[in-house]
C-alpha positions as CSV (number, residue, x, y, z in Angstrom):
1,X,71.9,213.5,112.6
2,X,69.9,216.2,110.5
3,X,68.1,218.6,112.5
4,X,65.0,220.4,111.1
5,X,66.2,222.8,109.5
6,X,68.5,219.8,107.5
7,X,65.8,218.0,106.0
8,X,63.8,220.8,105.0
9,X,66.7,221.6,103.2
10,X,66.8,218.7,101.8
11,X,63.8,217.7,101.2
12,X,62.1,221.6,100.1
13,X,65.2,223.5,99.5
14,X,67.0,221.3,97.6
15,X,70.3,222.9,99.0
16,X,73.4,221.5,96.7
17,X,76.0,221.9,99.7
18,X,73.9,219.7,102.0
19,X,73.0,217.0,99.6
20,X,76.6,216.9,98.4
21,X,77.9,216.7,102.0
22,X,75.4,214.2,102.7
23,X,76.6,212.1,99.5
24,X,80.4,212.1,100.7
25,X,80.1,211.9,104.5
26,X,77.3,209.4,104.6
27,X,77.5,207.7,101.4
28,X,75.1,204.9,101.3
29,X,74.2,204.8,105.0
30,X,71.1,206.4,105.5
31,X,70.9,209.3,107.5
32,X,69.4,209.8,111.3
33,X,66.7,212.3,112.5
34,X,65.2,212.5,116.4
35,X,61.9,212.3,116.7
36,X,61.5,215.6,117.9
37,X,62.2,216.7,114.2
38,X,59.4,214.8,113.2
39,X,57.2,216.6,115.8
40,X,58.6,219.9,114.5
41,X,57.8,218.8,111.1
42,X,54.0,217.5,111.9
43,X,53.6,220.9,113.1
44,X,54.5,222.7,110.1
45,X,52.1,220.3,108.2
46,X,49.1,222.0,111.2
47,X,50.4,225.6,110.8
48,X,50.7,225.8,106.9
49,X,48.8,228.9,106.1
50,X,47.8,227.1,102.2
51,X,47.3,224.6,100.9
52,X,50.3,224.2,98.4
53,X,52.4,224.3,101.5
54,X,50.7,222.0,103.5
55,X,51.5,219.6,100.7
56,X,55.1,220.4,100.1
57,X,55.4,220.2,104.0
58,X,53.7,217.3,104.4
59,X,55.7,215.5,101.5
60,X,59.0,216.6,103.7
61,X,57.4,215.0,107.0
62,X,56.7,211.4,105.3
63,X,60.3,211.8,103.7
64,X,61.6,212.0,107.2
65,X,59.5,209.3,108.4
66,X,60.0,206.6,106.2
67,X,63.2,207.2,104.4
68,X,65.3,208.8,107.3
69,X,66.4,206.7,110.4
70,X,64.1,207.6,113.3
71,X,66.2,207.7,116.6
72,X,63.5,207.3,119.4
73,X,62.6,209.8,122.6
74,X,64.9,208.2,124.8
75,X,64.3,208.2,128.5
76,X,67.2,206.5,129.3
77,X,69.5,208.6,132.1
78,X,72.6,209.0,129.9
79,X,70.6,211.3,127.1
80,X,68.8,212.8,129.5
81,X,71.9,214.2,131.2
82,X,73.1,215.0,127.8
83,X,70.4,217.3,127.2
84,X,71.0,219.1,130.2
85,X,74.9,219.6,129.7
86,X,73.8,220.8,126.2
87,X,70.7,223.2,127.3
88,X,73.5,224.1,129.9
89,X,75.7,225.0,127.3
90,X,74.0,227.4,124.7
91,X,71.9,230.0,125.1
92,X,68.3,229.3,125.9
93,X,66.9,230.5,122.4
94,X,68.3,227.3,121.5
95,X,65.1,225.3,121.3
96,X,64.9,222.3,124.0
97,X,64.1,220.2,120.2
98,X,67.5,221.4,119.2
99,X,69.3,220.2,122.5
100,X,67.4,217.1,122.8
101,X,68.5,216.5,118.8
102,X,72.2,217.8,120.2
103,X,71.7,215.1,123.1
104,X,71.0,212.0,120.4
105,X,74.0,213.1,118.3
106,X,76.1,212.8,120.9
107,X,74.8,209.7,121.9
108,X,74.6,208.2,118.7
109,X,78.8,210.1,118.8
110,X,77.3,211.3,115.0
111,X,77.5,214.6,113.6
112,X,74.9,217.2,113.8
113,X,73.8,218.3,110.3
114,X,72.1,222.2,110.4
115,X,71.2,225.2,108.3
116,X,71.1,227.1,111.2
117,X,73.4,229.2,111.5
118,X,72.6,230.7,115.6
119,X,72.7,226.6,116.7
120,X,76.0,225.9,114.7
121,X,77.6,229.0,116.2
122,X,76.0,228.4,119.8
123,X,77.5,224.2,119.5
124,X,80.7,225.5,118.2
125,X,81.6,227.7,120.6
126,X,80.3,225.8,123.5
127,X,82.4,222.6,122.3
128,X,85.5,224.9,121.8
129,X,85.1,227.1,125.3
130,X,85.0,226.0,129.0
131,X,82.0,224.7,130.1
132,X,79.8,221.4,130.8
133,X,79.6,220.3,127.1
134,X,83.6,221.0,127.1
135,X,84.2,219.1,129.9
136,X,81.8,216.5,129.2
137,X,83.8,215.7,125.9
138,X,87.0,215.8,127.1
139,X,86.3,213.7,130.4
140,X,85.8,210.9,127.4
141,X,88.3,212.1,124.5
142,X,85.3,212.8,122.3
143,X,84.5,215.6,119.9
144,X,80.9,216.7,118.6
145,X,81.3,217.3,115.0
146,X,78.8,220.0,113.6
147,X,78.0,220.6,109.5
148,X,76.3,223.6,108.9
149,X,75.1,224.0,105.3
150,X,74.0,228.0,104.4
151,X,70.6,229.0,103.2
């Protein structure tokens, strides 16, 4: 699951490590994005301060939208809970987006794709230490898998 930071590097960047990870781990199944990404994309589109990136942004939100797989706000119990054991486990300039993205991934058991660096680093360590996220993995012999691609 690509966060934001993902398919703007995609999409805008162009970054050669992601789309070459994203040819070998996904091959022709096409990738998943939360909603929320979508959200955090519109808003770029609202906040671009010209109108050349207003474009490009807006280009990289109707990517996401119709050539990514949307996974839905879920309200069911189980992501919900997710969230909180993720919020619970990194630090809260984590944005609630990026634990509510962390939350489907897990769901979904499907990797989480980032170029940022603090949220890799925040998931890794919190997967790896003791803690709810920890524990909530192990209780089911799971792992969360997490790709970060550099800037």
């Amino acid at each position: 699951m690509l966060d934001t930071s993902a398919v703007i590097g995609w999409v805008e960047l162009q970054s050669e490590e992601l789309v070459q990870w994203l040819l070998d781990a996904a091959g022709d199944t096409v990738p998943a994005i939360h909603a929320a990404t979508l959200g955090e994309l519109g808003r770029g589109v609202l906040e671009a301060p010209d109108e050349t990136t207003r474009t490009r942004r807006r280009a990289t939100l109707r990517f996401g939208a119709e050539e990514l797989t949307v996974v839905p706000l879920s309200a069911t119990s189980e992501q919900a809970h997710l969230f909180g054991v993720v919020s619970a486990a990194v630090s809260r300039k984590v944005s609630h987006n990026d634990c509510w993205i962390t939350a489907a991934a897990l769901d979904a058991d499907d990797t989480v794709v980032t170029m940022d660096e603090r949220l890799a680093d925040q998931l890794r360590a919190a997967v790896e230490g003791d803690g709810h996220l920890a524990d909530w993995l192990a209780e089911r012999e799971r792992t969360l898998d997490v790709k970060y691609c550099s800037r």
